[in-house]
N, C-alpha and C positions, 0 to 999 in steps of 0.2 A: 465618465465611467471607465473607459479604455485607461485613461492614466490613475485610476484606483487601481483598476486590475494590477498595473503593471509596477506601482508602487509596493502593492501588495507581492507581488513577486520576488520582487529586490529584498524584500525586509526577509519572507519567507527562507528564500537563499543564505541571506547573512545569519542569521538567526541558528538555521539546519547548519552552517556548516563552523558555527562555533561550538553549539555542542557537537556535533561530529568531534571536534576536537581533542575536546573534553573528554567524549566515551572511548576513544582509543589510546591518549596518553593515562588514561587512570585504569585501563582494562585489568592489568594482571591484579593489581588490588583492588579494583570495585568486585571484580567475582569470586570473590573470596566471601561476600558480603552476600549468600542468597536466602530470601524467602521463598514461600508458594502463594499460588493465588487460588485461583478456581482448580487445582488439583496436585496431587505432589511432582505432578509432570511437568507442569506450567509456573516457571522460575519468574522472578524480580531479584534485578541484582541492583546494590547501590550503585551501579551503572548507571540505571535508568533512573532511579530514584535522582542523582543528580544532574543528568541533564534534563530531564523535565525542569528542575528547579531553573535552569539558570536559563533555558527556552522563557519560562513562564517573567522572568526579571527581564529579561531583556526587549520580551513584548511590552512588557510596561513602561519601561521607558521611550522604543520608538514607536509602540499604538499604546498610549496611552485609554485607557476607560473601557477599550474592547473587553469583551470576554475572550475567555478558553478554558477547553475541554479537551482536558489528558487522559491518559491511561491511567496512569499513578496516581494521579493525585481527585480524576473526576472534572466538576466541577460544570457552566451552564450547558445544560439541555435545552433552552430556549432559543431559537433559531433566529430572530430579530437582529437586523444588520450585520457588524461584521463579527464572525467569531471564527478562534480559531482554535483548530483541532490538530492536535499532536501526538505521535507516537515517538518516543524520546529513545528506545531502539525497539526498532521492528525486526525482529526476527533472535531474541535473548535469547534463545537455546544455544543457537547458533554462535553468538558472543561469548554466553558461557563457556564454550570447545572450545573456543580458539579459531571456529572454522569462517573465513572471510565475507561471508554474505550476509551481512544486517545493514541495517538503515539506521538514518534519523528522518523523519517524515513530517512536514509541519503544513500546514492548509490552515486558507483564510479561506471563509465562507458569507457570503454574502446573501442573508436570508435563507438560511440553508441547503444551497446551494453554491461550489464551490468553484472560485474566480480565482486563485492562482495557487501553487504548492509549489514545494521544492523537496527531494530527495536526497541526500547526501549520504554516499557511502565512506563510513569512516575507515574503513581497509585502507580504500583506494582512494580516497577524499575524489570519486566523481560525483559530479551533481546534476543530478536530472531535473528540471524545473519546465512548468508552464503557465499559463497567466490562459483565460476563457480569451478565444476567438484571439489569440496572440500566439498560437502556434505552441511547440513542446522541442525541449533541445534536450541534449548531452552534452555537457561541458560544451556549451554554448552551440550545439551541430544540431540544426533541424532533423528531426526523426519524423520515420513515416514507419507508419505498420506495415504489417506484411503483404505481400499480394497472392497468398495463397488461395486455392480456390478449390484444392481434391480432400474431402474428408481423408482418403486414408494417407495423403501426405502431409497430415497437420501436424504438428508439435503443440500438444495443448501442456501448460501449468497448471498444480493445485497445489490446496495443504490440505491437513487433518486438523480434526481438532483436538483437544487434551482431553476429551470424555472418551471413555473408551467405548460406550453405546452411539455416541456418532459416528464413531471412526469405524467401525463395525459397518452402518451403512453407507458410509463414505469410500469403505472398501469392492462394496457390491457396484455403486457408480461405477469407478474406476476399472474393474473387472468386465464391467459391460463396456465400456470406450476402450480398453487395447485393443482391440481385436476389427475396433473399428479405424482408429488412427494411426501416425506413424509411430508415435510413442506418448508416453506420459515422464513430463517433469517433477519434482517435488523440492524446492530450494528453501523453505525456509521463511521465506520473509515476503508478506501479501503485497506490501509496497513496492519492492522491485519485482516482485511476478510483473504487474502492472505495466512496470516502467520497460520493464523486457516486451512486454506485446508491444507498446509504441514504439522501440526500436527496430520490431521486426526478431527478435532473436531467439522470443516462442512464436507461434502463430496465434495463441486463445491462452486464455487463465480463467478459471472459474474457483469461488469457495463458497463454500457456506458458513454461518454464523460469525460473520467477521462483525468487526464493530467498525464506525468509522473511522478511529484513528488509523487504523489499517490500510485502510481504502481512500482517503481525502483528498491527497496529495497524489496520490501514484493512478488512480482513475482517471485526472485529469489529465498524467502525462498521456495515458493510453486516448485518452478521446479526441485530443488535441492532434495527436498525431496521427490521427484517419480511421481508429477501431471502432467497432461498434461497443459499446458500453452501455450495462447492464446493472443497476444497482437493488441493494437490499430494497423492497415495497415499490418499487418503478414497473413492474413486467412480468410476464408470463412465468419466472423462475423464482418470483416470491423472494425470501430474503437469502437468494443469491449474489457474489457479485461475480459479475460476466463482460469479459472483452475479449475482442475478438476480432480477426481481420476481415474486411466486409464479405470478400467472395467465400468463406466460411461459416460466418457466426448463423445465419437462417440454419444450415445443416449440424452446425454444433449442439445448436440449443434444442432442436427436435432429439437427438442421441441424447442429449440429457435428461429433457422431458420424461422420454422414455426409461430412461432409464432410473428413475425418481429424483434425481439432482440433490440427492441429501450428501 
């Protein structure tokens, strides 16, 4: 099992970091190319449209017969062996600016549950990857969460969503946690939220109504590297996802509770 995992790691890496390729030498004219999705706020650009494509061909040929499940394209919701789930760029708003923080995100899941991902920042071509009980690195450098422990010295991550009637109480959240923390982040892309709490560079990230391609890849860096970890239908925050540094996350997630965690 330990050499599936980490099999699955390797492909996940090769894989994330060819389309990474992909979405950064084609950016000025893939976003030229947008649709909307679930709102006129929420873009698809042929950015994404083709490296989904060329994630989805190239699992075919190194895992052949597995499934996957994209953002763009869908595809199996049934959790039986190995499937993988992909965000082909995490954080489009961001790609459409021009402003450097999006992803490619790709997770192998194993009975739905997920055994290894990789993150690859197409900017910067870093790669964040880790593989279940095999640790989580940065361009190959073991990562550890944070060791914070004072609520009001935490640096917590979130996003919004594109409704504007969530983001409404997604505002009230966040108005109730400044005043309790040291600040609030907002970067854009839920996958390196993630992969930032494994490194230590937030202290917590929470969202609400993520999907999994969001979350697949970049939850495992965070869990892997000592956070507490929190997902959609797992826990007490319902379809939250939540990480967090341990001497934190018990007092994060009461401030949330409390304060409705929508």
């Amino acid at each position: 099992m330990v050499h599936l995992r980490d099999t699955l790691r390797q492909v996940a890496v090769r894989v994330a970091r060819e389309a990474a390729e992909l979405v950064e030498t084609t950016r000025r004219s893939a976003v030229r190319d947008v649709a909307t999705k679930s709102s006129a706020t929420d873009p698809v650009t042929a950015g994404d449209r083709a490296a989904e494509r060329l994630i989805r061909e190239r699992l075919a040929e190194l895992r052949p017969g597995e499934s996957v499940l994209g953002e763009e394209e869908g595809g199996a919701t049934a959790a039986d062996g190995v499937r993988w789930v992909v965000d082909p760029i995490d954080g489009t708003v961001n790609y459409l600016y021009g402003f450097p923080w999006y992803s490619v995100s790709v997770a192998a899941q194993l009975d739905g549950i997920t055994a290894a991902g990789a993150v690859v920042e197409p900017a910067s071509g870093r790669v964040w990857s880790a593989a279940r009980d095999g640790g989580a690195t940065l361009d190959g450098q073991p990562l550890r969460a944070s060791t914070a422990e004072e609520l009001e010295l935490t640096l917590v991550a979130t996003g919004f969503a594109y409704r504007p009637e969530r983001r409404a109480r997604q505002t009230e959240v966040v108005r109730h946690l400044l005043t309790r923390v040291r600040d609030i982040r907002r970067t854009g892309s839920a996958a390196l939220d993630l992969c930032m709490v494994g490194a230590g560079w937030v202290d917590a990230y929470f969202e609400v109504g993520l999907n999994p391609w969001d979350w697949a890849a970049g939850s495992l860096v965070a869990e892997e590297a000592g956070a507490i970890v929190e997902l959609p239908g797992t826990g007490e925050l319902g379809d939250a996802v939540f990480a967090a540094a341990p001497g934190i996350a018990t007092g994060l997630k009461g401030l949330l509770l409390a304060a409705g965690r929508s």
